[in-house]
C-alpha positions in Angstrom: 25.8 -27.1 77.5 28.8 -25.9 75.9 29.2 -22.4 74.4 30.3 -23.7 70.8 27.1 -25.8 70.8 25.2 -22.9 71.4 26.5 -21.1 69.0 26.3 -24.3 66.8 22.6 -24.6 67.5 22.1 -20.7 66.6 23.6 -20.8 63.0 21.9 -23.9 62.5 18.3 -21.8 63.5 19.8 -18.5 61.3 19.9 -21.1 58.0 17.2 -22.4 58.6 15.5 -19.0 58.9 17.2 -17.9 55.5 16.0 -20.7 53.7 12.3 -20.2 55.1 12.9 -16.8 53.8 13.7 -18.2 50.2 10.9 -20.5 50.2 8.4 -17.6 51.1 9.9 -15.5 48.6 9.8 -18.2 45.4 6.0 -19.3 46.8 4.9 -15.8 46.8 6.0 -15.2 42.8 3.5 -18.0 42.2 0.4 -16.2 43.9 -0.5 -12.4 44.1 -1.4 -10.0 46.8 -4.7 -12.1 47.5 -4.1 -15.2 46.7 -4.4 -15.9 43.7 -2.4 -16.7 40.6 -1.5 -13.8 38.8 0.1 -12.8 35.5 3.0 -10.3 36.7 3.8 -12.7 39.2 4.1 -15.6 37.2 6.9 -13.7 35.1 8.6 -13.8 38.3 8.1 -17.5 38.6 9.4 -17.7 34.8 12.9 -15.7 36.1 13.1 -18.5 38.8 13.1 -20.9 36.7 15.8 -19.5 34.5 17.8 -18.9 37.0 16.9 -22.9 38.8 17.2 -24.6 35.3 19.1 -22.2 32.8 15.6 -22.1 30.3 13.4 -19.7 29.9 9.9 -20.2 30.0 8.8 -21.2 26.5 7.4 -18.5 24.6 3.6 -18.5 23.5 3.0 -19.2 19.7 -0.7 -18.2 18.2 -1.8 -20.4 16.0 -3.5 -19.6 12.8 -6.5 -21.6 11.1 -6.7 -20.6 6.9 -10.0 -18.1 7.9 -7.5 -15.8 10.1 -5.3 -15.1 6.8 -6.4 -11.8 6.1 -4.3 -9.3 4.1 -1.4 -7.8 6.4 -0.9 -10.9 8.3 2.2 -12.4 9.3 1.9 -16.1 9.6 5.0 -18.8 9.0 5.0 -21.5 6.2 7.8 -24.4 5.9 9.8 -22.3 8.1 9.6 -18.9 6.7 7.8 -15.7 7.5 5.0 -14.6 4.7 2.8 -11.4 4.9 -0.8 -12.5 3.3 -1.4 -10.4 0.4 -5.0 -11.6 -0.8 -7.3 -14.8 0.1 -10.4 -15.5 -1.7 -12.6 -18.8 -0.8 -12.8 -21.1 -3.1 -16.0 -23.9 -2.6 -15.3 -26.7 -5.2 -17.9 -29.1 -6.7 -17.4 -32.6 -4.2 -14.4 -31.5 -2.5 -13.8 -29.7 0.5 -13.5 -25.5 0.7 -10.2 -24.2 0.2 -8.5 -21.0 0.9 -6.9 -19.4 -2.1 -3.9 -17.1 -0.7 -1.2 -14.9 -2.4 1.9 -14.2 -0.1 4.7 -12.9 0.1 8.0 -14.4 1.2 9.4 -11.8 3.4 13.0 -13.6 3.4 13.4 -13.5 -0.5 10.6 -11.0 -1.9 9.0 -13.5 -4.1 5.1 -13.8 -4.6 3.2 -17.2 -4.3 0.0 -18.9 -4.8 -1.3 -21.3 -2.9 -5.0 -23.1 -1.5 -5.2 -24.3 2.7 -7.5 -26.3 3.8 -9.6 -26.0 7.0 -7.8 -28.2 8.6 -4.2 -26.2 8.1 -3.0 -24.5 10.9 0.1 -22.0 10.9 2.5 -20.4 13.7 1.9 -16.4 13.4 5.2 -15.0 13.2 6.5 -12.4 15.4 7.2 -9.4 13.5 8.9 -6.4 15.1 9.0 -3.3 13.4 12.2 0.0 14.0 12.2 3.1 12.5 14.7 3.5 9.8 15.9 5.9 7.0 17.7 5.0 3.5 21.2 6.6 3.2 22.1 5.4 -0.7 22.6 3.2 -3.3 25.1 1.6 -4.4 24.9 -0.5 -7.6 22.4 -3.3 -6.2 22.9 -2.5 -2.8 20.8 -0.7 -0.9 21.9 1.0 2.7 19.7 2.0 5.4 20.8 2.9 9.0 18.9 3.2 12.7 16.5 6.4 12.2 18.5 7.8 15.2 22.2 6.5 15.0 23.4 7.0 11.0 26.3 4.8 11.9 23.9 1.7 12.8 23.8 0.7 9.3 22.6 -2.1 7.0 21.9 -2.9 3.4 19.5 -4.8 1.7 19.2 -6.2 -2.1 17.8 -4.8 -5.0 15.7 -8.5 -5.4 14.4 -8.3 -2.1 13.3 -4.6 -1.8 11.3 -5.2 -5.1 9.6 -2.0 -6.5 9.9 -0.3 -3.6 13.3 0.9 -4.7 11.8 3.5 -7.3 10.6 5.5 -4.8 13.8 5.7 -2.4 15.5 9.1 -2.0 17.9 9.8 0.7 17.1 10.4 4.2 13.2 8.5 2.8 11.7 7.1 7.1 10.8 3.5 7.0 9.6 0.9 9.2 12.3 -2.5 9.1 10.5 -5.8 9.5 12.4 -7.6 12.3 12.3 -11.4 12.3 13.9 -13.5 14.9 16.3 -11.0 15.7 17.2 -9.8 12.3 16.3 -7.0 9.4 15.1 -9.1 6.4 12.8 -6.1 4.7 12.0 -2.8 4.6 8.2 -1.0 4.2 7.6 2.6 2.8 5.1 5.1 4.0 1.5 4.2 1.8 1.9 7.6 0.2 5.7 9.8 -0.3 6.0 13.4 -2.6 8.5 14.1 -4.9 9.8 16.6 -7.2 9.2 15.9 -10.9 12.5 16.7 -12.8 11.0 16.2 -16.4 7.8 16.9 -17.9 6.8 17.0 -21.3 4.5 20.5 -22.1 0.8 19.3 -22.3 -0.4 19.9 -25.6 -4.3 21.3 -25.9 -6.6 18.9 -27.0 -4.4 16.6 -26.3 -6.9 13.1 -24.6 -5.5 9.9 -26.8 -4.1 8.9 -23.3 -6.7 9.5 -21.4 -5.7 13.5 -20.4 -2.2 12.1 -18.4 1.3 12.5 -19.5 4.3 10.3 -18.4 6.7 12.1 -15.9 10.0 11.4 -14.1 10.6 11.9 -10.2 13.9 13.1 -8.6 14.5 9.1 -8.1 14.3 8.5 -11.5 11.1 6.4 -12.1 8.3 7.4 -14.1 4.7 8.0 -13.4 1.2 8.7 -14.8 0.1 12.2 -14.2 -2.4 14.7 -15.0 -1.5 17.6 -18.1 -1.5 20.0 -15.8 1.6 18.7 -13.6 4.9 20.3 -14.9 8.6 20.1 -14.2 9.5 21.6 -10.7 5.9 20.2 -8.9 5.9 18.1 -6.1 3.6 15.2 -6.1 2.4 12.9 -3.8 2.7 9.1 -5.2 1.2 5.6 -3.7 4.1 3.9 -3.1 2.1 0.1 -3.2 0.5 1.0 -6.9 3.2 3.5 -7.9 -0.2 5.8 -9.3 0.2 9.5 -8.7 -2.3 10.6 -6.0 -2.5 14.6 -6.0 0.0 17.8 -6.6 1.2 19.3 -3.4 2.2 22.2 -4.5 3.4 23.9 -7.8 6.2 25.5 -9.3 
């Protein structure tokens, strides 16, 4: 035999051995250390595949029936990301139980009504949440930026933010709802302080409101408070209700 046909026959053996190699290597993401199929190896399976074919593994969607909307929940309807609000269940006379929800479109702000049947099911949308802070405001504009990097900014509208926007004061932490990929909406801490700026003197005797006096905060809204609050107080505030909650401390 000839010396280039051994050396023919060798590479031949060494390819062969590289593409055992790359067999063993692709068969073993499919199994674990014993044997059997297991989840962190399957993600390497999912990377093959990428890699093979160019598309990821498709992602898993939970599905929702109308019983899993519960207040807080994210769920998707004709296309667009809602956060149930409130769901009562409604049993009619010769018709079929319903599930009466309030939602809120988290694209566009707005508040609906609407009744699911059993049978309705729903994609629960994937909701990411980052840590932000607002910077200002600028006529109906409103700015935030990354809690870490204040040049990482963004703004959102006046319609979309909703009420929330009385109780924003620069350098105010916030969680961003993220939604395929994207800011659309920002949440408040439940409960913020603030300094009230004006407050009418609280007049003895004084109970055709109940004992509470109307007060403005250093963003400008007003509140309900007890007589006893007065200008120069910091006060903590439910930011959902906009009710006053307690004093912090006093002038």
């Amino acid at each position: 035999m000839s010396l280039a046909a051994v050396v023919d026959i060798s590479r031949q053996g060494l390819v062969g051995l590289v593409s055992d190699a790359s067999r063993r290597n692709e068969t073993n993401a499919f199994t674990s250390d014993n044997g059997h199929n297991g989840v962190k190896n399957l993600a390497g399976v999912f990377d093959i595949r990428q890699r093979h074919t160019g598309k990821p593994y498709p992602p898993h969607h939970t599905m929702l029936g109308p019983n899993d909307l519960k207040p807080g929940i994210f769920f998707v309807y004709q296309g667009q990301p809602y956060e149930v609000l409130e769901t009562h269940h409604l049993k009619m006379q010769h018709r079929r139980p319903v599930v009466q929800t309030r939602m809120r479109n988290l694209l566009s702000g707005k508040q609906y009504e609407r009744n699911f049947a059993q049978s309705d099911l729903f994609e629960e949308a994937d909701i990411q949440r980052q840590q932000v802070k607002f910077l200002y405001a600028h006529r109906d504009e409103f700015w935030f930026s990354e809690a870490n990097d204040s040049s990482k900014r963004f703004q959102l509208s006046q319609d979309l933010l909703g009420d929330s926007t009385r109780f924003l004061k620069p350098n105010t932490e916030a969680e961003a709802i993220v939604f395929d990929g994207r800011i659309i909406n920002v949440e408040l801490p439940i409960k913020l302080d603030f300094r009230v700026v004006e407050a009418p003197p609280a007049i003895r005797g004084n109970t055709a409101q109940g004992g509470v006096k109307s007060v403005k905060l250093e963003t400008g809204t007003m509140v309900n408070v007890p007589l006893f609050v007065n200008e120069g107080d910091i006060v903590r505030v439910n930011t959902q209700t906009g009710e006053y909650t307690e004093r912090v401390d006093k002038k």
